[in-house]
N, CA, C and O atoms as a GROMACS GRO file, in nm:
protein
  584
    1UNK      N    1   0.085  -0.117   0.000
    1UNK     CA    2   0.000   0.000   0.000
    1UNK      C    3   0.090   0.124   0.000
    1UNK      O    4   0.178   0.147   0.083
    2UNK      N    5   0.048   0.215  -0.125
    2UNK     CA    6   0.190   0.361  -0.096
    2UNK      C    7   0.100   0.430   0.026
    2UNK      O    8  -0.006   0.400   0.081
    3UNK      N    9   0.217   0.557   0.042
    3UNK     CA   10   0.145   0.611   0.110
    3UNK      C   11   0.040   0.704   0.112
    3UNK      O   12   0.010   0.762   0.215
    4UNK      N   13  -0.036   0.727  -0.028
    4UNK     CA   14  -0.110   0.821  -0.079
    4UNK      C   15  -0.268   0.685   0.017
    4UNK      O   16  -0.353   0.733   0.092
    5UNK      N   17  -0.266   0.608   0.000
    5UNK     CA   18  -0.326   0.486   0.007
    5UNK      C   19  -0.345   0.485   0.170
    5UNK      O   20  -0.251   0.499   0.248
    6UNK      N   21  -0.522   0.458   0.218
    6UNK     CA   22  -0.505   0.387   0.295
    6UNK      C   23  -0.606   0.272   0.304
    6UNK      O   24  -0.666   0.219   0.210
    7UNK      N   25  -0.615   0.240   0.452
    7UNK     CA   26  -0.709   0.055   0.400
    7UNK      C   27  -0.865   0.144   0.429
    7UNK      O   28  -0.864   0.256   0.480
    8UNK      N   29  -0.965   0.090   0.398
    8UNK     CA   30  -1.076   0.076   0.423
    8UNK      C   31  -1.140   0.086   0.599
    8UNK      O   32  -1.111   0.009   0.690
    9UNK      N   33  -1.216   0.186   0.603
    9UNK     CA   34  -1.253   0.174   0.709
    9UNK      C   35  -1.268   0.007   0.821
    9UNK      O   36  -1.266  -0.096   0.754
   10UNK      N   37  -1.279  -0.006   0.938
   10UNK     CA   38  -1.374  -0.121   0.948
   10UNK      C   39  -1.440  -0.093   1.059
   10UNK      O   40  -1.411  -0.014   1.148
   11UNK      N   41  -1.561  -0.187   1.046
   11UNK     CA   42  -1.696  -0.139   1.174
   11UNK      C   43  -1.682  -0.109   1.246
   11UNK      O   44  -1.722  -0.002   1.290
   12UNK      N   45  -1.589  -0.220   1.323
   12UNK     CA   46  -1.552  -0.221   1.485
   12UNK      C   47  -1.433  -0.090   1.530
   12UNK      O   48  -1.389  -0.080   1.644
   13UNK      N   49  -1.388   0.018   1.396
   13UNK     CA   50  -1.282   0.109   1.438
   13UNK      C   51  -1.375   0.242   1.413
   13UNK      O   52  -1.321   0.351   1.398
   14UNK      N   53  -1.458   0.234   1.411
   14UNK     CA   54  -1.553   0.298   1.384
   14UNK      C   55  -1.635   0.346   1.544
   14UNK      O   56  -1.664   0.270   1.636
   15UNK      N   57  -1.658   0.489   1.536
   15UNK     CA   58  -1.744   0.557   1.649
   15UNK      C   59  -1.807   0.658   1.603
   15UNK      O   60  -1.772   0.710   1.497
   16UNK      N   61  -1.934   0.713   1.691
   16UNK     CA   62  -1.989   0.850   1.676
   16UNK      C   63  -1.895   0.923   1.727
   16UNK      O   64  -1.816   0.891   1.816
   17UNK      N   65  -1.909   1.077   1.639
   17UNK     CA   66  -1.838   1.133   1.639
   17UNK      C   67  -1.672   1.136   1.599
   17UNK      O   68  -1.573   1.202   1.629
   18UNK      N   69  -1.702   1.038   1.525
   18UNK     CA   70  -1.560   1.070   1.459
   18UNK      C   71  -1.545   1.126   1.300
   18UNK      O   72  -1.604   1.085   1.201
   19UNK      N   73  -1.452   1.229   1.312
   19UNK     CA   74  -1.460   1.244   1.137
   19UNK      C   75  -1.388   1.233   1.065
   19UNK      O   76  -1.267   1.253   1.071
   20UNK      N   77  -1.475   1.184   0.952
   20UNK     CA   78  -1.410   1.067   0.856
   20UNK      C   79  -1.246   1.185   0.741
   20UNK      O   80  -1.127   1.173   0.712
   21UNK      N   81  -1.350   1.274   0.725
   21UNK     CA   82  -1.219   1.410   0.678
   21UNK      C   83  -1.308   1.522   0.649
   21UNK      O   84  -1.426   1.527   0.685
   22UNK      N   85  -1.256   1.602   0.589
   22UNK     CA   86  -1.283   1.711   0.520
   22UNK      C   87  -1.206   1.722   0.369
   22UNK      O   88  -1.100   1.667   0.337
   23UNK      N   89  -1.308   1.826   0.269
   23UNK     CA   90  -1.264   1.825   0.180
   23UNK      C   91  -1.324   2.012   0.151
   23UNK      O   92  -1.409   2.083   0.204
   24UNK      N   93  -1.212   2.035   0.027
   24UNK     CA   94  -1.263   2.163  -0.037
   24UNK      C   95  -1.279   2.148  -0.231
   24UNK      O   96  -1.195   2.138  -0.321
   25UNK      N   97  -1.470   2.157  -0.225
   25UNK     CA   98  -1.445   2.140  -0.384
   25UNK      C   99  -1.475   2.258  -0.470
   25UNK      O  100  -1.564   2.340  -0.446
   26UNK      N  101  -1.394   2.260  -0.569
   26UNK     CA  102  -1.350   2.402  -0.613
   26UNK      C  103  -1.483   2.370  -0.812
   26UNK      O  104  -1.480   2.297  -0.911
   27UNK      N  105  -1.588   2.502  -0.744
   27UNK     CA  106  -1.668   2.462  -0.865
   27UNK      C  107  -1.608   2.597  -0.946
   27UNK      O  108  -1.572   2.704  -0.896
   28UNK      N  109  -1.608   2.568  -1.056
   28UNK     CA  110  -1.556   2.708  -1.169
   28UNK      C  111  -1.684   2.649  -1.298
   28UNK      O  112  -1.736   2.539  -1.316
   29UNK      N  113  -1.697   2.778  -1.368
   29UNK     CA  114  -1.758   2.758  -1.504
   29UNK      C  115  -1.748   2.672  -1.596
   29UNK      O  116  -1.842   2.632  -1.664
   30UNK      N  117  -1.567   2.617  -1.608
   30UNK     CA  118  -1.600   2.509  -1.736
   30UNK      C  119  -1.610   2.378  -1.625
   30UNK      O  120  -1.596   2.271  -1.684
   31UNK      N  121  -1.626   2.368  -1.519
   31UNK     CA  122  -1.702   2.265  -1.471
   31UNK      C  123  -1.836   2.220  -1.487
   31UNK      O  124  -1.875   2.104  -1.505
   32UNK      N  125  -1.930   2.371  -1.474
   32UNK     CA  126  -2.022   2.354  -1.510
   32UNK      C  127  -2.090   2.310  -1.636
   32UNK      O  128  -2.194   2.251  -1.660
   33UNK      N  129  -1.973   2.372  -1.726
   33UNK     CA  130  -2.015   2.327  -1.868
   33UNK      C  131  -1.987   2.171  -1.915
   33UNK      O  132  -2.030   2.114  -2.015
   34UNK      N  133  -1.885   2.111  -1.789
   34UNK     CA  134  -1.894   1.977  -1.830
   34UNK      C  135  -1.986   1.874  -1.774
   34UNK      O  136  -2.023   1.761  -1.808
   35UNK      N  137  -2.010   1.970  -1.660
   35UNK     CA  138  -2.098   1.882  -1.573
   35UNK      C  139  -2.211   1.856  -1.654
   35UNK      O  140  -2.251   1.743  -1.683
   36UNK      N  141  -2.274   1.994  -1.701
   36UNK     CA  142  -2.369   2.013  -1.817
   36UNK      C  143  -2.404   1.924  -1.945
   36UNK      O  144  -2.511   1.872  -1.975
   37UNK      N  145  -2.323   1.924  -1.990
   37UNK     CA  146  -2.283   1.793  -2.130
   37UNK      C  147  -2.293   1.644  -2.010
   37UNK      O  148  -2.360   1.555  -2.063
   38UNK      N  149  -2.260   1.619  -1.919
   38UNK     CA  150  -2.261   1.507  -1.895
   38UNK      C  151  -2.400   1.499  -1.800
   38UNK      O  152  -2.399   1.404  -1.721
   39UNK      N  153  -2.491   1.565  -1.797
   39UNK     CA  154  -2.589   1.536  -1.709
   39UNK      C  155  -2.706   1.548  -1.834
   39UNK      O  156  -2.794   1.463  -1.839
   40UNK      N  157  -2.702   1.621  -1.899
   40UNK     CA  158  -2.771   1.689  -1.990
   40UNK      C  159  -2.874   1.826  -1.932
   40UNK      O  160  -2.965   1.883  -1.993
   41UNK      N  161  -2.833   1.845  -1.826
   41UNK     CA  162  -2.894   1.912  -1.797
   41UNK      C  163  -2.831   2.109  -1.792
   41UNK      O  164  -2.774   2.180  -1.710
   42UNK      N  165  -2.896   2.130  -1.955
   42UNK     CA  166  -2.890   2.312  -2.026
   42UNK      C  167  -2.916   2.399  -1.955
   42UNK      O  168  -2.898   2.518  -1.982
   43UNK      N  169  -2.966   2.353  -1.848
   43UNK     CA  170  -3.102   2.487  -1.719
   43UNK      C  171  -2.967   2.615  -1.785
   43UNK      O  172  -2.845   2.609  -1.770
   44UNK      N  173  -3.042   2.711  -1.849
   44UNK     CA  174  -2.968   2.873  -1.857
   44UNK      C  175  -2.916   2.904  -1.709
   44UNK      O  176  -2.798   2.930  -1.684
   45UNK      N  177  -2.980   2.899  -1.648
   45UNK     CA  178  -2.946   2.930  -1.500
   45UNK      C  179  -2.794   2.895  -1.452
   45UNK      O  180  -2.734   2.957  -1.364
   46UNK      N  181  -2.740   2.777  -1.531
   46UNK     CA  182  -2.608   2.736  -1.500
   46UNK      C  183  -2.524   2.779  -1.572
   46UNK      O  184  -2.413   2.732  -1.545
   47UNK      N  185  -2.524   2.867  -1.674
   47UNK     CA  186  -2.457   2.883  -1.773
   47UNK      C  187  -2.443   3.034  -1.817
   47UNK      O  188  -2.346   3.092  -1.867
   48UNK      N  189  -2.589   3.087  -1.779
   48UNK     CA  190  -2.600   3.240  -1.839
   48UNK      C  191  -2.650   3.338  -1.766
   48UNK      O  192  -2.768   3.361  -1.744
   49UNK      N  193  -2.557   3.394  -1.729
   49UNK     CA  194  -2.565   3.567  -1.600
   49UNK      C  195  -2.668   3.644  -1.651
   49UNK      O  196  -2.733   3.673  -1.550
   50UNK      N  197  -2.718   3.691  -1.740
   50UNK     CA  198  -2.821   3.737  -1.775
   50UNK      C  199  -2.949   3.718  -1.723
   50UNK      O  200  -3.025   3.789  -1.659
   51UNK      N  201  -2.955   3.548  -1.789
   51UNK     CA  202  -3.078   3.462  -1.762
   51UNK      C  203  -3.065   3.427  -1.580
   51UNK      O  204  -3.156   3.403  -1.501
   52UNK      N  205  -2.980   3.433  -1.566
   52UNK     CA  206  -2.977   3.405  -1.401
   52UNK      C  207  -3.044   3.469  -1.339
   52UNK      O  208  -3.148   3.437  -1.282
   53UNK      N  209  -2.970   3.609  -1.344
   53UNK     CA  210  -3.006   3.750  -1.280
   53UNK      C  211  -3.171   3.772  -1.320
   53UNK      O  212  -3.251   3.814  -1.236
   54UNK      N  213  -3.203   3.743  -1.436
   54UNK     CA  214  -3.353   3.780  -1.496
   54UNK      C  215  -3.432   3.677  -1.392
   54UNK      O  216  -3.536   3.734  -1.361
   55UNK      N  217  -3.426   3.597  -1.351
   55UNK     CA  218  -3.518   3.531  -1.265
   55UNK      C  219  -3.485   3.537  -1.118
   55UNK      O  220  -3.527   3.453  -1.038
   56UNK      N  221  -3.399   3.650  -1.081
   56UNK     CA  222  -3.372   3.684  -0.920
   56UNK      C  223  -3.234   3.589  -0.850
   56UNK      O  224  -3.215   3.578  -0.729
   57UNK      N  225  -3.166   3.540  -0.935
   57UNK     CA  226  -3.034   3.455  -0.885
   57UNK      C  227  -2.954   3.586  -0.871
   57UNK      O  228  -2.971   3.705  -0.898
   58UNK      N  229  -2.855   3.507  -0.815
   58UNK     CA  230  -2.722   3.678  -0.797
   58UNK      C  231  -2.644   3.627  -0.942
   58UNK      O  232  -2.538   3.687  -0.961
   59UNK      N  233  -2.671   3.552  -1.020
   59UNK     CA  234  -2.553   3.504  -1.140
   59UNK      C  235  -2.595   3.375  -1.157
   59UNK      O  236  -2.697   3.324  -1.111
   60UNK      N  237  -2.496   3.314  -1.237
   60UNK     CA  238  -2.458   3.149  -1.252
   60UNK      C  239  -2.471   3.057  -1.144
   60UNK      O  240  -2.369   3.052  -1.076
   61UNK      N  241  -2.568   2.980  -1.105
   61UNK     CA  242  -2.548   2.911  -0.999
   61UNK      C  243  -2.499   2.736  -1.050
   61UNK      O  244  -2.527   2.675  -1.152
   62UNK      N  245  -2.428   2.701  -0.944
   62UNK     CA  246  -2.416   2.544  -0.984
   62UNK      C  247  -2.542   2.441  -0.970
   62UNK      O  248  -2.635   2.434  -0.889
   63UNK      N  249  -2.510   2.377  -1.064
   63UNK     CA  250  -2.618   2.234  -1.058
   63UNK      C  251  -2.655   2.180  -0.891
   63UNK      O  252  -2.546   2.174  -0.834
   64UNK      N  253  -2.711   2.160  -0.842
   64UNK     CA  254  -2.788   2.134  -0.693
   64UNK      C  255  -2.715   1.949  -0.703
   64UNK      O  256  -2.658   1.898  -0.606
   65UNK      N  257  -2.734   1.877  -0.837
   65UNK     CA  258  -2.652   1.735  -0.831
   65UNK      C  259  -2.568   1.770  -0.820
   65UNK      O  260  -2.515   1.743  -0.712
   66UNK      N  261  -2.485   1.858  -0.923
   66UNK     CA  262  -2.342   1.853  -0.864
   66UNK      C  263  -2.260   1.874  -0.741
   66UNK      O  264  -2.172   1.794  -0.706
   67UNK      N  265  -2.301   2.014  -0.657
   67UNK     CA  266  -2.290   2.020  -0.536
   67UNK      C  267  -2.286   1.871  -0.435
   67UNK      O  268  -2.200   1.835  -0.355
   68UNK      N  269  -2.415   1.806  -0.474
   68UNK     CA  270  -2.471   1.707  -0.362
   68UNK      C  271  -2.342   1.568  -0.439
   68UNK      O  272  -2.272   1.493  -0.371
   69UNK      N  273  -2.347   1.573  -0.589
   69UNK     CA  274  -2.230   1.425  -0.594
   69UNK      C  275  -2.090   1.444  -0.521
   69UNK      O  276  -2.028   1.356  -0.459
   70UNK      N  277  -2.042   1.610  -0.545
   70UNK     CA  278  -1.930   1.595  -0.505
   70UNK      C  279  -1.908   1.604  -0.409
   70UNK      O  280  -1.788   1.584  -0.390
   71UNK      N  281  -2.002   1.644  -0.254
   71UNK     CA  282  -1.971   1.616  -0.169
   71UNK      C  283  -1.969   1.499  -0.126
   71UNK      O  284  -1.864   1.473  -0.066
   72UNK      N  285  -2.058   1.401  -0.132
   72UNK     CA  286  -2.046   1.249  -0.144
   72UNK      C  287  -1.941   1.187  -0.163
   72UNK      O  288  -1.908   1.082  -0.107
   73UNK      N  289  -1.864   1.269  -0.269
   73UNK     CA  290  -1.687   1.173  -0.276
   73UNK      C  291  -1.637   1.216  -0.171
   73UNK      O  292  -1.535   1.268  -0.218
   74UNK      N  293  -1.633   1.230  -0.087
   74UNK     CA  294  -1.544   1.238   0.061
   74UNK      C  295  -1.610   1.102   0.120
   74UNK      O  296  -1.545   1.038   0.202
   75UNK      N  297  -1.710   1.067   0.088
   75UNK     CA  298  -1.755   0.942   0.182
   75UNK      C  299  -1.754   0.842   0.121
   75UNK      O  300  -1.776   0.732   0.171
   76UNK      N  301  -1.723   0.868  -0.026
   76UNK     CA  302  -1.686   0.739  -0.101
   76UNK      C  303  -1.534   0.689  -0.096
   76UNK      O  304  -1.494   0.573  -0.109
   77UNK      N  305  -1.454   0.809  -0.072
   77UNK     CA  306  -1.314   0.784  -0.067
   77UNK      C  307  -1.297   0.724   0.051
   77UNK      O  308  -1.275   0.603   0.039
   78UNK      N  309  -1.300   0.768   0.173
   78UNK     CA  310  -1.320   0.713   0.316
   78UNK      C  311  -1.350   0.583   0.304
   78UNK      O  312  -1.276   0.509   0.368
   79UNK      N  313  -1.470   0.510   0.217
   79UNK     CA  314  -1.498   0.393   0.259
   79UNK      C  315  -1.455   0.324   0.136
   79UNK      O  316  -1.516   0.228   0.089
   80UNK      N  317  -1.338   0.381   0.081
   80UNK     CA  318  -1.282   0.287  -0.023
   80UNK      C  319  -1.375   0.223  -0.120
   80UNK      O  320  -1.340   0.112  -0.161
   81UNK      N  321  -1.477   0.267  -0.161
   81UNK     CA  322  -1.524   0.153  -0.235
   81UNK      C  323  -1.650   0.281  -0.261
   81UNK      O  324  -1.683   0.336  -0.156
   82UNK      N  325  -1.723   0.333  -0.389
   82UNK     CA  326  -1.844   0.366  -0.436
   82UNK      C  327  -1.947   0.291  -0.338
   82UNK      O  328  -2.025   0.323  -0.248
   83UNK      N  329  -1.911   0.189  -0.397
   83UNK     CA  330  -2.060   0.104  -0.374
   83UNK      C  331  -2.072   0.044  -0.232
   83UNK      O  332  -2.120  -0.064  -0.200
   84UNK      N  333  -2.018   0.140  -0.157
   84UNK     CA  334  -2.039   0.094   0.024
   84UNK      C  335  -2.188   0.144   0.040
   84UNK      O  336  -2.286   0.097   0.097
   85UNK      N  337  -2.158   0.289  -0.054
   85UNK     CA  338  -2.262   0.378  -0.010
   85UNK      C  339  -2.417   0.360  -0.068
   85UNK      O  340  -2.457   0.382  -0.182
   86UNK      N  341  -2.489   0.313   0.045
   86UNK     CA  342  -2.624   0.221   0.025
   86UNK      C  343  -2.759   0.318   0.016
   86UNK      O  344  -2.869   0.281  -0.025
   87UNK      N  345  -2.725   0.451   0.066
   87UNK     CA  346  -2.825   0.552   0.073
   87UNK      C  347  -2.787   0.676   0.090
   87UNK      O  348  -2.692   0.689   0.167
   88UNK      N  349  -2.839   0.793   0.034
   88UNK     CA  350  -2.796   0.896   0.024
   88UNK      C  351  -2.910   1.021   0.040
   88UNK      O  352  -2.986   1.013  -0.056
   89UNK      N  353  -2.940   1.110   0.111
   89UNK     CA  354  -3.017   1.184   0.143
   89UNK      C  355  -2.968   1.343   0.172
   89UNK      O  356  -2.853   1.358   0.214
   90UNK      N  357  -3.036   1.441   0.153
   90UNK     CA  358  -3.001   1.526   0.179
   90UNK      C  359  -3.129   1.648   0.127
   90UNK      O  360  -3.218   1.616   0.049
   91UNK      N  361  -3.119   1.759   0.176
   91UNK     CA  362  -3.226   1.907   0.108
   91UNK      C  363  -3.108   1.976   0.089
   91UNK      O  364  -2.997   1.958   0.139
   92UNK      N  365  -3.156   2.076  -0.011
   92UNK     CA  366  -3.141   2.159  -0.146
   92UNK      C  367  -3.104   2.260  -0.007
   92UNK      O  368  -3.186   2.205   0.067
   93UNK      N  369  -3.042   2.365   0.081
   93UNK     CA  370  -3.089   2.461   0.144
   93UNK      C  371  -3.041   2.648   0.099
   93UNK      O  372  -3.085   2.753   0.147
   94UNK      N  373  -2.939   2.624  -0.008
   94UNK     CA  374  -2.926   2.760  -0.079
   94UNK      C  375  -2.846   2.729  -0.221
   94UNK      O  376  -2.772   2.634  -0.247
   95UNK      N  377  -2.870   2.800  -0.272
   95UNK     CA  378  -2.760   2.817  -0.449
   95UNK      C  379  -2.627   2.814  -0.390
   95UNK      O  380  -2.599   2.824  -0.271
   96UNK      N  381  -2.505   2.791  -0.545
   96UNK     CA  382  -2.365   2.807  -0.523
   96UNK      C  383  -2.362   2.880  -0.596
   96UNK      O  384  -2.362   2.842  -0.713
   97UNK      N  385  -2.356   3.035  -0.566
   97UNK     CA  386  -2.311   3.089  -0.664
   97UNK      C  387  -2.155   3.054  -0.758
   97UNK      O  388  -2.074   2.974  -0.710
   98UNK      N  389  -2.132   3.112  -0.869
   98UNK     CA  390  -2.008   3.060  -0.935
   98UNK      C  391  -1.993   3.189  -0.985
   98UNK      O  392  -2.088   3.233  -1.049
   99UNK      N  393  -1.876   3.272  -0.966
   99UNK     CA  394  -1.873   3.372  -1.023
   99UNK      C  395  -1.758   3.360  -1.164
   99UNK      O  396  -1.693   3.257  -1.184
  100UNK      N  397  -1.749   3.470  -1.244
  100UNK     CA  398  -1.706   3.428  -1.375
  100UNK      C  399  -1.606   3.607  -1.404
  100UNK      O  400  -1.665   3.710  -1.435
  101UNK      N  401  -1.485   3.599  -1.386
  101UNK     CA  402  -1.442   3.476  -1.363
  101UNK      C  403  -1.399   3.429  -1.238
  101UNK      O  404  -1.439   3.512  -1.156
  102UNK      N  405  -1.335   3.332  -1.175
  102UNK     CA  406  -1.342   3.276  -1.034
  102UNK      C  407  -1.393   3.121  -1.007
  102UNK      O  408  -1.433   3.036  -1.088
  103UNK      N  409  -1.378   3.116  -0.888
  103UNK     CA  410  -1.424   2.972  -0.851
  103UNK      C  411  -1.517   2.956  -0.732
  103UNK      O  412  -1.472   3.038  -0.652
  104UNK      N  413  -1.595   2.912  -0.690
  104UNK     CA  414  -1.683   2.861  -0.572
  104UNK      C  415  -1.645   2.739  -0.509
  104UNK      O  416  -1.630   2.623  -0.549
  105UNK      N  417  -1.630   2.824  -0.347
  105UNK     CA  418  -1.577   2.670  -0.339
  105UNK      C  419  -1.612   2.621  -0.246
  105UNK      O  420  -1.581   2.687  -0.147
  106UNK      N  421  -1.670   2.521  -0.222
  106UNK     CA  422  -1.783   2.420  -0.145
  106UNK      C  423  -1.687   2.306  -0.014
  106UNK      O  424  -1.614   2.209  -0.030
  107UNK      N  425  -1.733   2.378   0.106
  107UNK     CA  426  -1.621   2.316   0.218
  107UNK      C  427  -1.718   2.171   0.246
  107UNK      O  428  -1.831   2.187   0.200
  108UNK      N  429  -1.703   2.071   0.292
  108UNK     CA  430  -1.708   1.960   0.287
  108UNK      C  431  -1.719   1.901   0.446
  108UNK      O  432  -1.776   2.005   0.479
  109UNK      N  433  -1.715   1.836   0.552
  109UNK     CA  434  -1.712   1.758   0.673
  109UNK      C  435  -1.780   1.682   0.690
  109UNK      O  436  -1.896   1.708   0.719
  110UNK      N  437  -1.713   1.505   0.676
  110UNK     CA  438  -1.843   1.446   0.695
  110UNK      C  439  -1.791   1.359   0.874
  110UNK      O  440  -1.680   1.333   0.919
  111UNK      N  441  -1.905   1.342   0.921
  111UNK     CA  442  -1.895   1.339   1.072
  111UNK      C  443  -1.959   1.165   1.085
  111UNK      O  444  -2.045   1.127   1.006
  112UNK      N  445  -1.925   1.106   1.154
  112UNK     CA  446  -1.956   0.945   1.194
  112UNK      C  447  -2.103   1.006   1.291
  112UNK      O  448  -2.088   1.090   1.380
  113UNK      N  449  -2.233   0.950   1.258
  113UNK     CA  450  -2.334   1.044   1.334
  113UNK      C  451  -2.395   0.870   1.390
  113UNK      O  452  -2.462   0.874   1.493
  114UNK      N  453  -2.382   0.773   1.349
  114UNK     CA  454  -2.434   0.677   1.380
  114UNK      C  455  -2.388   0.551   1.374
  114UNK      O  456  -2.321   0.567   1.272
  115UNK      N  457  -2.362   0.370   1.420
  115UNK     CA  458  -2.310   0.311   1.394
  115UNK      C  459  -2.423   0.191   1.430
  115UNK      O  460  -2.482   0.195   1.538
  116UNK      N  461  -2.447   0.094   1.342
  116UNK     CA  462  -2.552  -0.055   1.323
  116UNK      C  463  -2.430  -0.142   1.322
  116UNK      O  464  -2.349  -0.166   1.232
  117UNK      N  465  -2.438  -0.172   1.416
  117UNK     CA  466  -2.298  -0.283   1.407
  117UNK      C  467  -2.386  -0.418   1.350
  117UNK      O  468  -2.350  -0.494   1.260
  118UNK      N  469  -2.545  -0.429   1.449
  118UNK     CA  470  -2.623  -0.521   1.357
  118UNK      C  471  -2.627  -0.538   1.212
  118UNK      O  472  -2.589  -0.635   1.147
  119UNK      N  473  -2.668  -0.451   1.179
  119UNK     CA  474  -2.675  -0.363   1.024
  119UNK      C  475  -2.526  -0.377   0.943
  119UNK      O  476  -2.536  -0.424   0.830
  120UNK      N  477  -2.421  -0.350   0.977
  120UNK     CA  478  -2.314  -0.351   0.946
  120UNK      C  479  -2.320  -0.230   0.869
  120UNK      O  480  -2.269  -0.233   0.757
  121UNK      N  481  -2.379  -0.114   0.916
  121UNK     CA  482  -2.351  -0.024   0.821
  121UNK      C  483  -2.344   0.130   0.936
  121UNK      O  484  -2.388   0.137   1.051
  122UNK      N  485  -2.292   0.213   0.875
  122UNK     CA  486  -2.256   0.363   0.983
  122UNK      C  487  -2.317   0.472   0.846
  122UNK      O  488  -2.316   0.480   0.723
  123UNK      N  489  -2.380   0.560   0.993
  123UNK     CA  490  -2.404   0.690   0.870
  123UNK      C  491  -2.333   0.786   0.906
  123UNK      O  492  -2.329   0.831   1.021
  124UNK      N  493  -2.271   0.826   0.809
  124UNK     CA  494  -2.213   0.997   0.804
  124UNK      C  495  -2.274   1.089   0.778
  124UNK      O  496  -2.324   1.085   0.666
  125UNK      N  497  -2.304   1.221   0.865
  125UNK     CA  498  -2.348   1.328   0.866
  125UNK      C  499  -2.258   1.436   0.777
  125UNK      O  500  -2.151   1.473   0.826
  126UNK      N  501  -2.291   1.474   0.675
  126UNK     CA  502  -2.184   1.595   0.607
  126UNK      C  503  -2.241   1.708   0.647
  126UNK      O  504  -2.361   1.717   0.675
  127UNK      N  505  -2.150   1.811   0.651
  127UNK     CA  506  -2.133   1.993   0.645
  127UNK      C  507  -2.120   2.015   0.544
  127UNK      O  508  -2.016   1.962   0.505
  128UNK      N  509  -2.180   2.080   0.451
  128UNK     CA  510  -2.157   2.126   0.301
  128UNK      C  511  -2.195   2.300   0.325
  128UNK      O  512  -2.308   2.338   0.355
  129UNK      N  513  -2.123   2.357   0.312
  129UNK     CA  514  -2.101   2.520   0.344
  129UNK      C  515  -2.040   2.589   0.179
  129UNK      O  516  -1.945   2.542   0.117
  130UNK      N  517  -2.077   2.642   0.160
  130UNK     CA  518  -2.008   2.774   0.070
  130UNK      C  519  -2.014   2.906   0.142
  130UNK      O  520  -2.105   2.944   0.214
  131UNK      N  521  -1.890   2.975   0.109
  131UNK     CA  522  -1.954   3.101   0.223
  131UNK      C  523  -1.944   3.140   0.330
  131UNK      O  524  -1.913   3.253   0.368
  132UNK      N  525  -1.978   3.017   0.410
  132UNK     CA  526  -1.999   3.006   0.535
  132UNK      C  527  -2.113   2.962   0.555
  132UNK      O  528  -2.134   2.904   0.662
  133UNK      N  529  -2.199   2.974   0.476
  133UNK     CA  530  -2.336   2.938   0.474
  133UNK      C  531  -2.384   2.791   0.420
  133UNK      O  532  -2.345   2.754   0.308
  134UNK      N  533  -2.482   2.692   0.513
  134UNK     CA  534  -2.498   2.534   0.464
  134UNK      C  535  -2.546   2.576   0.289
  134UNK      O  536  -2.579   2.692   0.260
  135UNK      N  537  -2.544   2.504   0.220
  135UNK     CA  538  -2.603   2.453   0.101
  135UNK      C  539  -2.661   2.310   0.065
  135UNK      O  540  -2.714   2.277  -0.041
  136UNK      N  541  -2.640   2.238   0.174
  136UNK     CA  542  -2.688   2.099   0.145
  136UNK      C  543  -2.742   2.060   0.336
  136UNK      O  544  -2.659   2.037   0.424
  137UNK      N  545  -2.851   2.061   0.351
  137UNK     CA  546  -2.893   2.065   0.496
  137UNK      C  547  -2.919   1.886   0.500
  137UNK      O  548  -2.923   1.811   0.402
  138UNK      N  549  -2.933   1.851   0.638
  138UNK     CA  550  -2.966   1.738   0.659
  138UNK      C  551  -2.924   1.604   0.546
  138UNK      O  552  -3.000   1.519   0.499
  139UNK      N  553  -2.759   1.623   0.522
  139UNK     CA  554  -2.727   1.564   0.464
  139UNK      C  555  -2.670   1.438   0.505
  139UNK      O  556  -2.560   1.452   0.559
  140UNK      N  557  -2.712   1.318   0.496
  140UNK     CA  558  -2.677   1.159   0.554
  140UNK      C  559  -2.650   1.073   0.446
  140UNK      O  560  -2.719   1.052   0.346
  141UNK      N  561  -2.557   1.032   0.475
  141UNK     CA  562  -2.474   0.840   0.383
  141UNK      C  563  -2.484   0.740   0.469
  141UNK      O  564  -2.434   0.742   0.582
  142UNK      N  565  -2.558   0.632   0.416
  142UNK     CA  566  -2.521   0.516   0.499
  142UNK      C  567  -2.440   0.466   0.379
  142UNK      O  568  -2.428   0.494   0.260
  143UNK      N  569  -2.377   0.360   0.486
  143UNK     CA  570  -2.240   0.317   0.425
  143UNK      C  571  -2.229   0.162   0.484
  143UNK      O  572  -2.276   0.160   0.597
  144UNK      N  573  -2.195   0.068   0.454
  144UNK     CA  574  -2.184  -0.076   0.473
  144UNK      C  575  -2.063  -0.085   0.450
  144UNK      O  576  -2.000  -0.086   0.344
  145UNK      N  577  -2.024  -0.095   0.581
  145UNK     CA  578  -1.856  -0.174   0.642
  145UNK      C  579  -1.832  -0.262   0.697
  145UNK      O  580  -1.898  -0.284   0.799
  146UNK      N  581  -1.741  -0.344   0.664
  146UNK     CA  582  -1.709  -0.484   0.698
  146UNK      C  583  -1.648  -0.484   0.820
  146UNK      O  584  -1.611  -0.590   0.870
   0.00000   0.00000   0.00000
């Protein structure tokens, strides 16, 4: 194993309140435009300051999936494996803005909030902030660890 590498969580090393890490994800415009092509989703709103501003946004806001996938990779990396993660929940609670030019950038914490040792599975509670301000409220992963 290098050292960029580490092993996989496991159940029994596992507690509330522990956190798993933090991350900072950096959204910019031609993100959006790829995110865009790969979701298919054109909404003007992601793309065009005009059209933004014309319906009461402060600008370009990011995709609400994108925000919510990429915070999720902090809990996919942690548990080594995509497919630990068995459920995923969360509310919408403000826009990211993206300014142009510039970057937005979306702080990350996901917290050990629960542990089913029956279950074999733990949920992580994330912090998703831009700003300072949440953007993703009541956000939970369960996760299935060996």
């Amino acid at each position: 194993m290098s050292a960029q590498e580490t092993a996989a969580p496991r159940l029994a090393d596992v507690a509330v309140g522990d956190v798993i890490g933090t991350r900072t994800v950096e959204l910019d415009r031609s993100r959006l435009v790829r995110y865009a092509g790969a979701s298919g989703d054109f909404n003007p709103i992601h793309w065009n300051d005009s059209f933004a501003e014309g319906v009461g946004l402060p600008g370009v806001i990011a995709h609400g999936m994108l925000t919510m996938g990429s915070a999720v990779g902090l809990v996919e990396d942690w548990a080594g494996d995509p497919g630990a993660v068995v459920e995923y929940r969360t509310r919408f609670t403000r826009t990211v803005p993206v300014p142009n030019p510039g970057t937005a950038l979306v702080e990350v914490t996901g917290t050990v909030a629960a542990v089913d040792a029956e279950a074999g599975r733990v949920r992580v509670d994330l912090t998703v902030t831009s700003d300072g301000q949440a953007v993703l409220g009541r956000a939970q992963v369960l996760v299935r660890l060996a």
